[in-house]
Steps between C-alpha positions, in 0.01 A plus 500: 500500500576837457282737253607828340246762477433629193492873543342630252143316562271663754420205672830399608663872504500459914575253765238299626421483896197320469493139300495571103127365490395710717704818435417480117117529639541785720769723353274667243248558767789657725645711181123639437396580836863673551425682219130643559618523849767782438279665192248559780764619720664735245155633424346569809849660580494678172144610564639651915733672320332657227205682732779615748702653215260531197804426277501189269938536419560231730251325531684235248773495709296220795401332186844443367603433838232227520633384217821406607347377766288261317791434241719349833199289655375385201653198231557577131438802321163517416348615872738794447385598158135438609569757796684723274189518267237546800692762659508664183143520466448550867685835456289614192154384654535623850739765502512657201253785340251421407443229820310217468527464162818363220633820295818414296444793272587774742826716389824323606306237680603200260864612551432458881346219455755243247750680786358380780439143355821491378657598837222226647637251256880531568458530868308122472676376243822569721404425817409170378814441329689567828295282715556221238848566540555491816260186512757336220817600768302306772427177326863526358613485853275250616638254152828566640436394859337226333765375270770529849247287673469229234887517460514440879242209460703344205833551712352333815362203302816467334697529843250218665528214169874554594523508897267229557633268306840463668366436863158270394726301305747462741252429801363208285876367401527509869218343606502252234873402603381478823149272434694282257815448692443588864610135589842532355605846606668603835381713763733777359376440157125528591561811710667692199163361258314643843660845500513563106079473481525726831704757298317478218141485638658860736535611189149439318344647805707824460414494141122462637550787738632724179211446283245575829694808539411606086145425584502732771566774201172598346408570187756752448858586611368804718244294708712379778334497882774804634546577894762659624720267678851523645799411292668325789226276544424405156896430459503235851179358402662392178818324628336350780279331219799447322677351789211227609562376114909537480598445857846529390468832338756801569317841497675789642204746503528924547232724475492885616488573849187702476164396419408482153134484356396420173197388317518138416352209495677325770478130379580574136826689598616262762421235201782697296730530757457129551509403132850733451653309834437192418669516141781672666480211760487213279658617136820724593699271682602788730768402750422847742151592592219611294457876556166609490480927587309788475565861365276783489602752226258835364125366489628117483585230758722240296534154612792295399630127509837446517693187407839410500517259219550331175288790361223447188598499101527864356274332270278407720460843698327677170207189555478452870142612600347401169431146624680357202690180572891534435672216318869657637715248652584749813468273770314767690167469331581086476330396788135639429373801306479813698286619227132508614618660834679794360225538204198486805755738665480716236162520479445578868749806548337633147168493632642702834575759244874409566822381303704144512819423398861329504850621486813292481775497761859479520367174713157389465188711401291755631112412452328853602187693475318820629140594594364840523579665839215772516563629888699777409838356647786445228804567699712169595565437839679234694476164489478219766533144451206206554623142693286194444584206743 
């Protein structure tokens, strides 16, 4: 559950490294020793000062500067204020004639002194209000990343109610048919029930292998395992897995002729590239080979997938990697939902920090994205082509 702070309590002005039982023991401890600590420091410096110089004009200077010290280290107002006040008195006591003793009545002395606690005062009273501030950004930010991960969650729950139904419900029409009527079907017959539960249960394990991959995302879209690793690599790796599943596949692959490193987690990106291929693969009904290619342009290297297709439903492009079902008739989402891929492959290019996306074609579509290319080489170059036997 999430929890907003309320910022204008002491206790819960800050975040909280330590559990809350056990910070809410030890942070008043931490904001009084903090305190005394840089008193002591301010005097003894105050004290250097004054019997190298014998002049008191500055010595409240390290005090106010201890004081915004202790204002920024410290939670709520009041350590501030209670600095401001003991500096004060500091000043009078120790540095001020006659020493050793409190003398408010000397000429222009109570000017000097509401001046100096007023200075005290606003420098606490602001410093504090910009810490909370920038405390209040922070925990914005972190509501924000977690209203985009619960959005994700909802989306991928939604995405597997819908794509598991179709293929468990087929594999146990199958089987049934096949348990219940085996003795009356033909070879043919039985080989088709055969080969629809093989489709379908290639399927579930892909959908298995999609859900392993979010795991591999910790908590938070920046926590990815990164090492560079070479683009041509990553890109084979992924259509040879492709290929073992679709023997039948058509990929005409081209990357750049020279070597490209990027930081990446290999088996999440060759889980895109796989994800993107095999909806090109299975939904487009391409009649020429599935282009998959690589571009380098400024500080990005941009993979694409290129079909030569039916295409997707205007409609449907604005939705694609949400993970919502679509209820179109377009025959190219009829088959089985390409939803939970694209919405998993969403969430795995934003956590490299990179961009997804989709752009209709005169023929087909063009499924793309880009991760950060931080090697300092953003001109293009030529390209060479990939065979797979």
């Amino acid at each position: 559950m999430i929890h907003f702070f309320d910022f204008f309590s002491s206790k819960n002005s800050t975040f909280h490294s330590l559990p809350p039982e056990i910070s809410e023991e030890r942070r008043p401890w931490r904001n009084f020793l903090l305190t005394l600590f840089l008193l002591i420091l301010a005097t003894a410096l105050s004290f250097l000062y004054f019997n190298i110089s014998q002049n008191s004009a500055n010595v409240a200077l390290l005090y106010i500067l201890a004081l915004v010290l202790i204002a920024r280290g410290t939670d709520g107002y009041f350590w501030g204020i209670f600095a401001s006040l003991i500096g004060v008195v500091c000043v009078n006591f120790l540095f001020t004639y006659p020493y050793m003793a409190l003398n408010f009545t000397l000429a222009g002395y109570p000017v000097t002194f509401l001046g100096m606690l007023a200075i005290s005062f606003i420098t606490s009273a602001s410093t504090t209000y910009t810490k909370r501030q920038i405390q209040m950004l922070a925990e914005r930010e972190r509501l924000l990343v977690e209203a985009e991960k619960e959005k994700m969650r909802a989306n991928l729950l939604r995405a597997i109610s819908h794509d598991l139904r179709t293929p468990l419900t087929s594999i146990i029409g199958s089987g049934s048919s096949y348990l219940e009527n085996g003795a009356f079907l033909n070879e043919g017959q039985k080989k088709e029930l055969v080969r629809q539960i093989y489709e379908d249960s290639n399927w579930l394990l892909n959908m298995v292998e999609n859900l392993l991959s979010v795991t591999r995302i910790q908590d938070g879209a920046s926590n990815v395992n990164k090492s560079y690793e070479s683009v041509e690599e990553v890109v084979a790796e992924a259509v040879l897995r492709l290929k073992k599943r679709l023997p039948d596949a058509r990929i005409k692959v081209q990357v750049p002729e020279e070597l490209i490193m990027l930081p990446m987690d290999a088996i999440l990106i060759e889980q895109v590239l796989i994800n993107l291929l095999e909806n090109a693969v299975l939904h487009s009904k391409s009649q020429l080979p599935i282009s998959c290619f690589v571009v380098r342009e400024n500080d990005f290297v941009i993979f694409h997938v290129r079909d030569y297709g039916i295409g997707i439903a205007q409609e449907r492009l604005q939705t694609i990697f949400d993970g919502t079902p679509y209820t179109g008739n377009t025959s190219a989402d009829s088959s089985r939902g390409m939803g939970i891929g694209l919405s998993i492959c969403k969430t795995i290019i934003t956590a490299h920090k990179g961009q997804i996306g989709v752009s209709p074609c005169k023929q087909g579509t063009d499924f793309y994205f880009s991760l950060p290319d931080d090697t300092g080489h953003g001109e293009e170059s030529n390209a060479k082509d990939i065979k797979f036997h």
